[in-house]
N, C-alpha and C positions, 0 to 999 in steps of 0.2 A: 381571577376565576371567572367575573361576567363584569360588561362594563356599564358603566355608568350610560344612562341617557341622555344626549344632547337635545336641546327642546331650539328652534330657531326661530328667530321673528322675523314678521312681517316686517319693509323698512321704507320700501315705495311707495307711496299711495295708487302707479298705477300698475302695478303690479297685480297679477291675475291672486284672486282670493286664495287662501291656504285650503286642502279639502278638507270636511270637516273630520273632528280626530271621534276616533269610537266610544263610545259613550262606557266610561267605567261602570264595571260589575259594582256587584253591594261589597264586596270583598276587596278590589281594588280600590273602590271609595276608600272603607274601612282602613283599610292600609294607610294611605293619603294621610287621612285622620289623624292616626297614628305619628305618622313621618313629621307631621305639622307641630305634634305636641314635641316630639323627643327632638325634634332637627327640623325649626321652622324657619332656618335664612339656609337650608342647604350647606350647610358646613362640613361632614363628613369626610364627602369626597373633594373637597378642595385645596386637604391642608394633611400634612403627616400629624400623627397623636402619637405624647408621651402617656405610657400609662404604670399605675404601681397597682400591683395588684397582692392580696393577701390569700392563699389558696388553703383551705383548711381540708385534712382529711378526714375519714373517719377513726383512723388512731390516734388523733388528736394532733397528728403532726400537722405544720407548716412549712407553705413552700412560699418564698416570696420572690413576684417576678416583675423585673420592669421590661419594658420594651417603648421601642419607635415605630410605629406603623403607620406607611405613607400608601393609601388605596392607591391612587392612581399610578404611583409610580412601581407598585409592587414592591417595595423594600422593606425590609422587617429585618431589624433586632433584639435581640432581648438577652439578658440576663437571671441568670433564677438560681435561686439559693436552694438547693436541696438537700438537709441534711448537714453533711458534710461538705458536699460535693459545691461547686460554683460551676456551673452550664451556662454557657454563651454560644448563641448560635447568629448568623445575617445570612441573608440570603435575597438577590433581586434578581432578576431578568438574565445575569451574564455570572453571578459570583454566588459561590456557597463557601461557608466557612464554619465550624463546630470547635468545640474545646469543651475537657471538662478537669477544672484545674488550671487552666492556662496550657495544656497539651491536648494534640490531639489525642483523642479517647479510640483504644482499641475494640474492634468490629461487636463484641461484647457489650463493650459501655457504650457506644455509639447506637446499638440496637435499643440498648433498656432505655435510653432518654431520649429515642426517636433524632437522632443526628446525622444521621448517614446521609448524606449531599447526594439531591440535593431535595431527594423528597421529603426526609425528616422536618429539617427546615423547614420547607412548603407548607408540610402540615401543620405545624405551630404558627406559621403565618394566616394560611386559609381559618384553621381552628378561632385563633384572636379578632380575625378579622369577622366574621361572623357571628360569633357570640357577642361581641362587644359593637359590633354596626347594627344589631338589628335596632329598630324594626327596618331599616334603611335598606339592609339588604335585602329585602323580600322585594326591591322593584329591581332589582337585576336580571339580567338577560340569562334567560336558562330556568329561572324560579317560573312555574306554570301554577296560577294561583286559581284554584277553583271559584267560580261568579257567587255561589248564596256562599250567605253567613249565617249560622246556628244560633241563636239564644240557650246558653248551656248551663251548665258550673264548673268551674274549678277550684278544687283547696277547698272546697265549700262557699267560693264566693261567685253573684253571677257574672257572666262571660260573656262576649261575643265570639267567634269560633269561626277561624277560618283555615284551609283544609291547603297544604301546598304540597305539588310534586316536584319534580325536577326533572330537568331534559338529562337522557340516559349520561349523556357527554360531560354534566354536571354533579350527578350523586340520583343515588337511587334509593333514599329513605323518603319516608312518607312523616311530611311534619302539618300538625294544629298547631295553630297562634292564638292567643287568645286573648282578648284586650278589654280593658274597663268599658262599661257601658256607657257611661257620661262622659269619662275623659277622653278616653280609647287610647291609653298610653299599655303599654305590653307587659301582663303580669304573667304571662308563661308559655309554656309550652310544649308539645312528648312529640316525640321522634319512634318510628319502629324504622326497625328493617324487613320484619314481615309482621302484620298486625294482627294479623290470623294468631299467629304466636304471640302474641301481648307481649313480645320482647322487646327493646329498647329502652329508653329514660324519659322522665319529665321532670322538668326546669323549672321554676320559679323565682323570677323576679322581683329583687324587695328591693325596691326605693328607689331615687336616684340622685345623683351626684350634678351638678350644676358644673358647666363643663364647656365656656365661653360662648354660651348663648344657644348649647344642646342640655339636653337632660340625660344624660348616659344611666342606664339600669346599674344600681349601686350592687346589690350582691345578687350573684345566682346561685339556689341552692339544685343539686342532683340528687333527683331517685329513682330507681329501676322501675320499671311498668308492672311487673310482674311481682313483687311482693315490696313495692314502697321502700326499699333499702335506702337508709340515704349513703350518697356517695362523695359528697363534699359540696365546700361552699367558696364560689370565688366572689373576693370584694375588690370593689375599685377604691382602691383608698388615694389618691390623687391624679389628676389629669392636668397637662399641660400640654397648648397647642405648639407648633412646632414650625 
């Protein structure tokens, strides 16, 4: 969806000076921060991730999902137990494939578990890939990260507060980040579609999982902007690099 940034060094000595690079916002700082605490050797995008995740609803159900998601390469796996049902879906650059059952699922059940090749897929790749990279994703191409940061609260605790849009090409929700004051590791965050309407969700991040030298956000919980509904909770219950 946005690519990574390549950073190049200097290698000559007499090679003409590099120009110098623009001086980060207090937001993009903040970011940084962030990126340092949860993915301080850069590992994210350099490596595919196993992950197991436990998905609670509010009816008390459970969905358990693993996948393989490799950023750079685009490819995404997974598997998810739903119910009854077994959902396998891949999908990368040239191949889609869905199942539910071990058969393809007809236009029905491929709609209701988002499988329809090969944007279904896509979107449980883009989906994983985002919630589970952050705070890492917020320095990608297309995130337009506003310069101040706010002193705030959330959940009742204080916050740093930082404001991100997105280039139209990329998504058109308006998201706050909002990160520990001392640590600045990422304890949440709400999404609208029109804010005007206090429609959308906010997220919070509880704890995290030690995860080959990143701190991945251990569970995230959902709730609507508009009357706190909670809407579930996803856990990373094991990581494996790949």
């Amino acid at each position: 969806m946005r690519n990574l940034l390549l950073l190049t060094l200097l290698v000559a000595a007499c090679a003409p000076a590099d120009p110098p690079q623009a001086e980060l916002s207090d937001a993009e700082a903040l970011i940084a921060r962030s990126i340092d605490f949860h993915d301080p050797d850069g590992m994210w995008y350099t490596r595919a991730h196993r992950l197991d995740l436990d998905e609670k609803r509010p009816d008390g159900s459970m969905r358990k999902t693993g996948m393989r998601l490799d950023p750079l390469a685009r490819s995404f796996g997974m598997r998810q137990d739903r119910g009854e049902d077994v959902v396998e879906a891949y999908v990368d650059a040239e191949n889609c494939a869905a199942t539910v059952n071990g058969v393809l699922p007809d236009s029905t059940v491929a709609a209701r578990y988002r499988l329809v090749c090969p944007d279904g897929p896509a979107w449980w790749r883009e989906y994983y890939a985002f919630m589970h990279g952050l705070p890492m994703k917020l320095q990608d191409e297309g995130a337009l990260v506003e310069p101040g940061v706010i002193d705030t609260t959330f959940m009742g605790q204080p916050v740093r507060q930082v404001r991100v849009t997105y280039d139209p090409a990329v998504g058109s929700d308006i998201w706050y980040f909002y990160f520990h004051p001392e640590t600045s590791a990422l304890v949440g965050s709400r999404f609208y579609h029109d804010e005007a309407a206090n429609d959308g969700e906010y997220i919070a991040f509880d704890g995290t999982l030690a995860a080959d030298g990143m701190q991945l956000v251990r569970t995230i919980h959902w709730y609507t902007n508009a009357d706190g509904r909670f809407l579930g909770s996803d856990s990373l219950t094991a990581y494996s690099a790949d």
